[in-house]
Backbone bond lengths (Angstrom), bond angles and torsions (degrees), N, CA, C in turn:
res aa  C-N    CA-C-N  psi(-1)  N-CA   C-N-CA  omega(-1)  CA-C   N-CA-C  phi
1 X - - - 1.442 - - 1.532 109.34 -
2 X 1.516 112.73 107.48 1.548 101.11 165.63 1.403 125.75 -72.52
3 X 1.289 116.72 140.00 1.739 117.57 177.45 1.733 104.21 -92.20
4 X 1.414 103.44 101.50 1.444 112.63 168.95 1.944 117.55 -72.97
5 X 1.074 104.80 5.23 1.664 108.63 -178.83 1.147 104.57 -81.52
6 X 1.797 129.41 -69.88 1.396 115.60 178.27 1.323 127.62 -48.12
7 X 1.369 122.66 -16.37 1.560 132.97 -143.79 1.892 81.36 -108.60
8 X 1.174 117.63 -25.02 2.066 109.88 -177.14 1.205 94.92 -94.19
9 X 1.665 130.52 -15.15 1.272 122.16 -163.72 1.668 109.32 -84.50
10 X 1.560 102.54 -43.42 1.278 121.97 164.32 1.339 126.03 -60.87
11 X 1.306 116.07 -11.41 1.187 127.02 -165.80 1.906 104.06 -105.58
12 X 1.747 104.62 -22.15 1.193 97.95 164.61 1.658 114.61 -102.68
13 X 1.067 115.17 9.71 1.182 119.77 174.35 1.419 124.23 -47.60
14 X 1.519 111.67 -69.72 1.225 108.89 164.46 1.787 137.07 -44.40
15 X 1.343 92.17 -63.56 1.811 72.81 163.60 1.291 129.71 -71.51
16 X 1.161 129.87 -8.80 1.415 126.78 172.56 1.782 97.40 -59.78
17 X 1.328 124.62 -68.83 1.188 132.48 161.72 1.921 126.54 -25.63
18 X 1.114 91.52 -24.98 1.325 101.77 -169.58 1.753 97.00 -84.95
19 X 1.236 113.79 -45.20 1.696 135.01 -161.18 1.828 95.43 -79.69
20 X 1.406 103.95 -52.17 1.808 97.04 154.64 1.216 147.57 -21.94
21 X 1.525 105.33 -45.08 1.473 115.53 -149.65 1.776 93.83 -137.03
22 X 1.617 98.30 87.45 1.538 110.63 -173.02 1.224 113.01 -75.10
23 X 1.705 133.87 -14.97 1.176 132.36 -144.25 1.795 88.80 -91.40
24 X 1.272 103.42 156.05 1.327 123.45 162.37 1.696 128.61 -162.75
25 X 1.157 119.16 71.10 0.869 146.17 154.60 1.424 123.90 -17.65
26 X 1.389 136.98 132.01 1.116 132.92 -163.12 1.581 107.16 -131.86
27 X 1.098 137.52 116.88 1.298 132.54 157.06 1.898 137.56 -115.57
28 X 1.659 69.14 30.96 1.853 77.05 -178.69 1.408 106.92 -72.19
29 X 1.226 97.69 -177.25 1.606 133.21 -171.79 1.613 96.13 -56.86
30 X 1.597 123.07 124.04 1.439 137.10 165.85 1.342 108.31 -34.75
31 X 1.371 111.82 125.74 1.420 130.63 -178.67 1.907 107.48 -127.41
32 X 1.371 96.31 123.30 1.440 97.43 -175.72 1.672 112.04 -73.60
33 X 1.353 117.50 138.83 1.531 142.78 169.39 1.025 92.59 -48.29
34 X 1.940 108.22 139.55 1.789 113.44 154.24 1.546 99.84 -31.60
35 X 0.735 97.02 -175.62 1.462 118.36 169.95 1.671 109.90 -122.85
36 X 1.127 110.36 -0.65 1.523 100.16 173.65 1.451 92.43 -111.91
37 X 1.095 125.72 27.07 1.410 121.29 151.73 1.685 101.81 -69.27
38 X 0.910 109.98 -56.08 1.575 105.55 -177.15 1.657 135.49 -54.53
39 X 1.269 88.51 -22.14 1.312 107.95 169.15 1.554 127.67 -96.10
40 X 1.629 100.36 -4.20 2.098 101.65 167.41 1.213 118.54 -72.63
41 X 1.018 95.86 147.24 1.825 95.32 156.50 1.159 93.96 -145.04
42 X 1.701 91.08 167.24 1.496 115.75 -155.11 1.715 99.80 -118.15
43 X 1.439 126.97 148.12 1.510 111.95 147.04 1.248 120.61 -55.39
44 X 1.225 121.43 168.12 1.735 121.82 168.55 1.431 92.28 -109.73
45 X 0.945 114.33 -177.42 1.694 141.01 -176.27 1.395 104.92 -87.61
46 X 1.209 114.02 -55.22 1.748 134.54 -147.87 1.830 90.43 -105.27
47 X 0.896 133.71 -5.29 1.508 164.39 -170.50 1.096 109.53 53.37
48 X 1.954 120.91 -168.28 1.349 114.46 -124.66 1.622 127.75 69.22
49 X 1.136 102.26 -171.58 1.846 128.97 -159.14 1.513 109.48 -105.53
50 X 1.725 112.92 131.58 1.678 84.57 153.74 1.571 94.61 -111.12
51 X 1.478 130.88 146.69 1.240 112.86 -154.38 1.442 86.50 -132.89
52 X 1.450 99.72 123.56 2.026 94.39 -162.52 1.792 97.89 -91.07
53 X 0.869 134.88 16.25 1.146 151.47 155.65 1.578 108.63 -49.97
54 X 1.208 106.82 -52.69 2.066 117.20 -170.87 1.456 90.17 -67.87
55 X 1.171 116.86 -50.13 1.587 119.82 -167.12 1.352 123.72 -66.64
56 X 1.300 124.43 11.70 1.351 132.76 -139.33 1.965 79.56 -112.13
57 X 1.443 137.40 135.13 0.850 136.47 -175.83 1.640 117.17 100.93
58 X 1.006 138.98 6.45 1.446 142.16 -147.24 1.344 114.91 -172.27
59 X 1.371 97.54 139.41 1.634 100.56 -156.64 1.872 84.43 -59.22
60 X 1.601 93.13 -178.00 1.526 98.43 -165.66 1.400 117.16 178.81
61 X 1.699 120.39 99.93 1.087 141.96 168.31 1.365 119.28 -66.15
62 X 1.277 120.34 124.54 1.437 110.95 -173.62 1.900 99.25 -128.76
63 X 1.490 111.27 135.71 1.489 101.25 176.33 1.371 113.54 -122.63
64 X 1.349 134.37 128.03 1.150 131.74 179.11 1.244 100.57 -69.69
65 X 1.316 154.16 163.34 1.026 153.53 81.95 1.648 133.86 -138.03
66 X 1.365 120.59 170.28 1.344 132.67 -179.13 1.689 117.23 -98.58
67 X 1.178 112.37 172.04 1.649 121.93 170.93 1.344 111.22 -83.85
68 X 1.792 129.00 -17.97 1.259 105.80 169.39 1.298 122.65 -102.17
69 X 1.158 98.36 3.86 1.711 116.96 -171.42 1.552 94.36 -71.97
70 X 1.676 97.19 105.91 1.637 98.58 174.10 1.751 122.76 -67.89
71 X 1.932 117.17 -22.03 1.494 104.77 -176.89 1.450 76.04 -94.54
72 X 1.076 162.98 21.39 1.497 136.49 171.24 1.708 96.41 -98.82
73 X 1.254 111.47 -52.02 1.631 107.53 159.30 1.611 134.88 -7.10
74 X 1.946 85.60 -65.46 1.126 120.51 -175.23 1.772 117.03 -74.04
75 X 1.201 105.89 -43.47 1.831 98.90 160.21 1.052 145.47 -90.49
76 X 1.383 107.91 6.52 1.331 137.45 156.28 1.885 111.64 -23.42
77 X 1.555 92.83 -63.41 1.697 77.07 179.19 1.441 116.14 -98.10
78 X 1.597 121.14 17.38 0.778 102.52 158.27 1.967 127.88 -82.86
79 X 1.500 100.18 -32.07 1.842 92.95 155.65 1.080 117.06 -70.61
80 X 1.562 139.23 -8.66 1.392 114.75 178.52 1.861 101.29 -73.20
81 X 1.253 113.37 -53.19 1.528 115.08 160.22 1.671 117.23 -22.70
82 X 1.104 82.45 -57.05 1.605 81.38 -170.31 2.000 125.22 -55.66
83 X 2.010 89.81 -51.41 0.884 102.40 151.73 1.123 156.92 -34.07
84 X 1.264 116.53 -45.61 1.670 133.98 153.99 1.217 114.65 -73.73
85 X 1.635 137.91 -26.57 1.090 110.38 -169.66 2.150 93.17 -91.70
86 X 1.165 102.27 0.94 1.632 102.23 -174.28 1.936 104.97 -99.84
87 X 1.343 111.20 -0.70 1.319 111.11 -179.60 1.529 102.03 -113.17
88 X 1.709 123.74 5.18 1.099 128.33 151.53 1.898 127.81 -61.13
89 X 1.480 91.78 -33.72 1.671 111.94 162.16 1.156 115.32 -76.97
90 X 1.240 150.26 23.12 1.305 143.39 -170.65 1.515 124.33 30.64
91 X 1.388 107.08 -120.76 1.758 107.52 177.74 1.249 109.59 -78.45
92 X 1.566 133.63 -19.36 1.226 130.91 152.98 1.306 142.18 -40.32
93 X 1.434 99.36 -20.53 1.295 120.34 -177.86 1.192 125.75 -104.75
94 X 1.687 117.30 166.37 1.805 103.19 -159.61 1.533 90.47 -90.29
95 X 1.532 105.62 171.82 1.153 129.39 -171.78 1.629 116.01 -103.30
96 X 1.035 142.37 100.80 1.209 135.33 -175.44 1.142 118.21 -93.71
97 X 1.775 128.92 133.94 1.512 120.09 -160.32 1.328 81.69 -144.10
98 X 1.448 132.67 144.93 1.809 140.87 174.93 1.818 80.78 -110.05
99 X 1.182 93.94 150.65 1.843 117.27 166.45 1.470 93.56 -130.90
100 X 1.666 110.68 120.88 1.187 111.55 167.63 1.272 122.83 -92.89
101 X 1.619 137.84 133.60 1.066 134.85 -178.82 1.409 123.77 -98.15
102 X 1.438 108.72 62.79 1.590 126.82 -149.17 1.256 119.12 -136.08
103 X 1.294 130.04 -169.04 1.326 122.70 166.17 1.812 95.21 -102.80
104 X 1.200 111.27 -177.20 1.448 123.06 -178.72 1.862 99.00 -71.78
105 X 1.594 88.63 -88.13 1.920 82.84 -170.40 1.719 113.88 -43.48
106 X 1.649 129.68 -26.85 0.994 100.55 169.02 1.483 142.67 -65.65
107 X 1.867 98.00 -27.98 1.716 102.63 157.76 1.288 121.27 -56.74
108 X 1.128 110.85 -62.49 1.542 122.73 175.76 1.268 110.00 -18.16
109 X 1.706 110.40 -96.40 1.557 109.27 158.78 1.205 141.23 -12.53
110 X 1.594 124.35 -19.71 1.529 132.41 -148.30 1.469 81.53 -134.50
111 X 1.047 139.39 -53.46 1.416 129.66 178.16 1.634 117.01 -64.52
112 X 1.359 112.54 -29.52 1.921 123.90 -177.83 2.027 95.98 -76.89
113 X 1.130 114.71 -21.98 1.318 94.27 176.99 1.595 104.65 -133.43
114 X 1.198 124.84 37.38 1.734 141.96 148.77 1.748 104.98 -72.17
115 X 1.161 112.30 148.45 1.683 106.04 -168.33 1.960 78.83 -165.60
116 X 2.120 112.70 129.27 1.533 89.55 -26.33 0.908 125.69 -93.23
117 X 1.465 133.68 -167.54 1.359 112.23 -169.25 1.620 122.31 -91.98
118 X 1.223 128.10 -174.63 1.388 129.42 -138.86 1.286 98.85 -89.66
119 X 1.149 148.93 147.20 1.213 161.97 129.92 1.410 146.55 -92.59
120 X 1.405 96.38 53.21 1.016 149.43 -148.40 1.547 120.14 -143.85
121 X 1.415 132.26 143.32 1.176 128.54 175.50 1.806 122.03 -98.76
122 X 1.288 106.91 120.88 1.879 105.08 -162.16 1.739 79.06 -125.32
123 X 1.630 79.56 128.51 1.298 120.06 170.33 1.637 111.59 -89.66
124 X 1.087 125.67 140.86 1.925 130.71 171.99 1.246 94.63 -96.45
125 X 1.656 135.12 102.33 1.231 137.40 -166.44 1.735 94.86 -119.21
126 X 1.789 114.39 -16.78 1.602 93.73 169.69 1.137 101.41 77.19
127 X 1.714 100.71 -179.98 1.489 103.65 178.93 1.777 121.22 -88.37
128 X 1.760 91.29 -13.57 2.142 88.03 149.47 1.415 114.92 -47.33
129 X 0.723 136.95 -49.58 1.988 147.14 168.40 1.504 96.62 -21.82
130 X 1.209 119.54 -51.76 1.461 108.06 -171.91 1.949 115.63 -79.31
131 X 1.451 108.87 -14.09 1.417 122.39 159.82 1.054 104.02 -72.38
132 X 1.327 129.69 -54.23 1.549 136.46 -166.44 1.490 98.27 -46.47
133 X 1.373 119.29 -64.06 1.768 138.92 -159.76 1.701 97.49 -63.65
134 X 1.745 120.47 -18.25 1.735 102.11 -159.72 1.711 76.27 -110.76
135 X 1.247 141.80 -19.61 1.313 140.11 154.04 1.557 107.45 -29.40
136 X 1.062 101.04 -69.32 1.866 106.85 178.30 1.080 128.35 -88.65
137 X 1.873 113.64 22.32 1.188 113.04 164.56 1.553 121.16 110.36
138 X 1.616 98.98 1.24 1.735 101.51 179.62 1.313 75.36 -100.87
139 X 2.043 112.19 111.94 1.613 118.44 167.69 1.780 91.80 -88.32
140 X 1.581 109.93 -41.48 1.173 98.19 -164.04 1.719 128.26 -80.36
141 X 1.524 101.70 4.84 1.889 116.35 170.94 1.178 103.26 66.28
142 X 1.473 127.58 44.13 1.424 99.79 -178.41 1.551 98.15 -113.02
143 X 1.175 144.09 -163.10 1.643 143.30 -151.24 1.514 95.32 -173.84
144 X 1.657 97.37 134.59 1.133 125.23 -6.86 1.363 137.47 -94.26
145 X 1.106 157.54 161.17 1.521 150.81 -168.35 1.213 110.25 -132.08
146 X 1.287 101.94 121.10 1.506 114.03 163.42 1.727 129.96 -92.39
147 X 1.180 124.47 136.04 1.505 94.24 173.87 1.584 87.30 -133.25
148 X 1.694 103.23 167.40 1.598 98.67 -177.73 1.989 80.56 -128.76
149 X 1.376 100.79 137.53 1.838 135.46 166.13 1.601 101.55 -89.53
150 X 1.635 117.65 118.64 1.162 107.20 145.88 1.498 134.78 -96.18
151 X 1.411 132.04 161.89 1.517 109.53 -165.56 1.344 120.35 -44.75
152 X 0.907 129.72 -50.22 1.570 127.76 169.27 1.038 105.68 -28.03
153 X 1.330 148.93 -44.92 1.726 140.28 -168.53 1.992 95.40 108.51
154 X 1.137 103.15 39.01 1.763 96.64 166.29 0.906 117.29 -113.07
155 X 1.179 124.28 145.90 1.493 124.36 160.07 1.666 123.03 -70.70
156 X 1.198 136.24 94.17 1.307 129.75 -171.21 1.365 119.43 -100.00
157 X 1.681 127.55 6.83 1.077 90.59 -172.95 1.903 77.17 -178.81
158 X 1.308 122.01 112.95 1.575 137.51 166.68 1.098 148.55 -96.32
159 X 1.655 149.02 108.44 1.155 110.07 -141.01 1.809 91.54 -155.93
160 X 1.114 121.56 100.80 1.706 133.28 176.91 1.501 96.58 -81.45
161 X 1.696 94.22 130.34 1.575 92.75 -174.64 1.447 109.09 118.14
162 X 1.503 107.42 123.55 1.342 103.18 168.80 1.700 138.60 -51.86
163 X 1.415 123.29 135.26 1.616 123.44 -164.68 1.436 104.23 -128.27
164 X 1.024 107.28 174.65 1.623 118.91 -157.93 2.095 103.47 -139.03
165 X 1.536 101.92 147.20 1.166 102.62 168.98 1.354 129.50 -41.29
166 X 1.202 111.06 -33.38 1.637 113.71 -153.02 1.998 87.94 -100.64
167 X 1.510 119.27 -9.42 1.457 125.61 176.70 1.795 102.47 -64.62
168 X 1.607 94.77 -71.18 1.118 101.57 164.22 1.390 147.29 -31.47
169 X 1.569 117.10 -64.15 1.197 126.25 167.58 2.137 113.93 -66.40
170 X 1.066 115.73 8.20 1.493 123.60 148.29 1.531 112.60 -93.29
171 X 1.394 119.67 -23.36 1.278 114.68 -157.37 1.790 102.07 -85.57
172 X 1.573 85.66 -16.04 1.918 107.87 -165.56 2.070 90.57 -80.90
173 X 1.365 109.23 -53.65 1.312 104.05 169.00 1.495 131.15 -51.54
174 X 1.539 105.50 -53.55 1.693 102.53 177.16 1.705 115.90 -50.79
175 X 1.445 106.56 -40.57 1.246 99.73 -175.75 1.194 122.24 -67.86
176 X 1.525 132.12 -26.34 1.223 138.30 -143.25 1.009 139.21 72.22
């Protein structure tokens, strides 16, 4: 008697596994930014500009995310961490910018009762934010996405899927 149960179970194994494991990470070969990346700006929350223009020269973390996005939620403090310990280096250090893919009062709201709060610069990128993210390579839109800019204006390094401090601060080593 063959047992066909383990053999469908195994057989869903893999994609179950596959649907798990959202991250995808990119480490190909530097690919240069639109160039009208340099030229957006964003609302702020707290108001004013974020004017990606200043940022243009400097390494540069960029995070997509939204307010319902539960792992974007969730790594939230891990770039604020990051952030501070990289604004301890001054201009040496990378620049971390969140693009929210939200409406305004829902950031707003979501940032006034975040504790603590971000230190960090969040852009209101709207639902352009989700053009913005397949610009740099999120084809598949999923959240949250990171991409890292080196001064030159490249893209070096992509990553859909929630990330962690200690991801990052390797990602700060590999590059140099």
């Amino acid at each position: 008697m063959i047992h066909r149960r383990p053999l469908l179970l195994a057989g869903l194994a893999a994609p179950a596994a596959a649907l798990a494991a959202p991250k995808a990470a990119s480490n190909a070969p530097p690919v240069p930014v639109p160039a009208e990346l340099w030229e957006a700006r964003f609302a702020r929350p707290e108001g004013g500009e974020l004017d990606m223009a200043g940022l243009r020269g400097r390494w540069l973390l960029i995070n997509f995310w939204a307010t319902w996005c539960a792992p974007c939620v969730k790594e939230l403090p891990e770039f604020n961490a990051f952030a501070q310990g990289q604004a301890a280096r001054g201009k040496s250090g990378w620049q971390v910018v969140g693009l929210a893919i939200d409406g305004p009062t829902p950031v707003r709201q979501f940032l006034a009762r975040f504790t603590p709060p971000l230190g960090f610069p969040i852009g209101l990128a709207g639902l352009n934010g989700a053009e913005w993210a397949r610009k740099l390579g999120n084809s598949a839109g999923g959240l949250p996405f990171t991409v890292a800019v080196n001064p030159s204006g490249q893209r070096v390094w992509a990553q859909r899927g929630e990330t962690d401090r200690r991801a990052l601060e390797a990602l700060v080593l590999s590059l140099g």
